[in-house]
C-alpha angles and dihedrals in degrees: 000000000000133000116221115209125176086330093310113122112218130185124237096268093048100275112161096227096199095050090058091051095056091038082060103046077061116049091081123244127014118228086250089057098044085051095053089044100053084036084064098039085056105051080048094055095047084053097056 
């Protein structure tokens, strides 16, 4: 159940959608993507 102000999408509780999505875009990996990562250092290493 979002609100929906001048175009700005906002929770319930007042949480600019949109902000926490570009916060997070910019936080740096996500858990899936450091899992995958190690996953692959880890298949190159075996082959060495």
């Amino acid at each position: 159940m979002n609100k929906t102000n001048q175009s700005k999408k906002y929770t319930i509780v007042g949480t600019d959608i949109n902000e926490v999505k570009r916060l997070n875009q910019d936080s740096g990996l996500s858990y899936n993507q450091v899992k995958e990562l190690l996953a692959n250092r880890m298949n190159r290493n075996k082959d060495k």
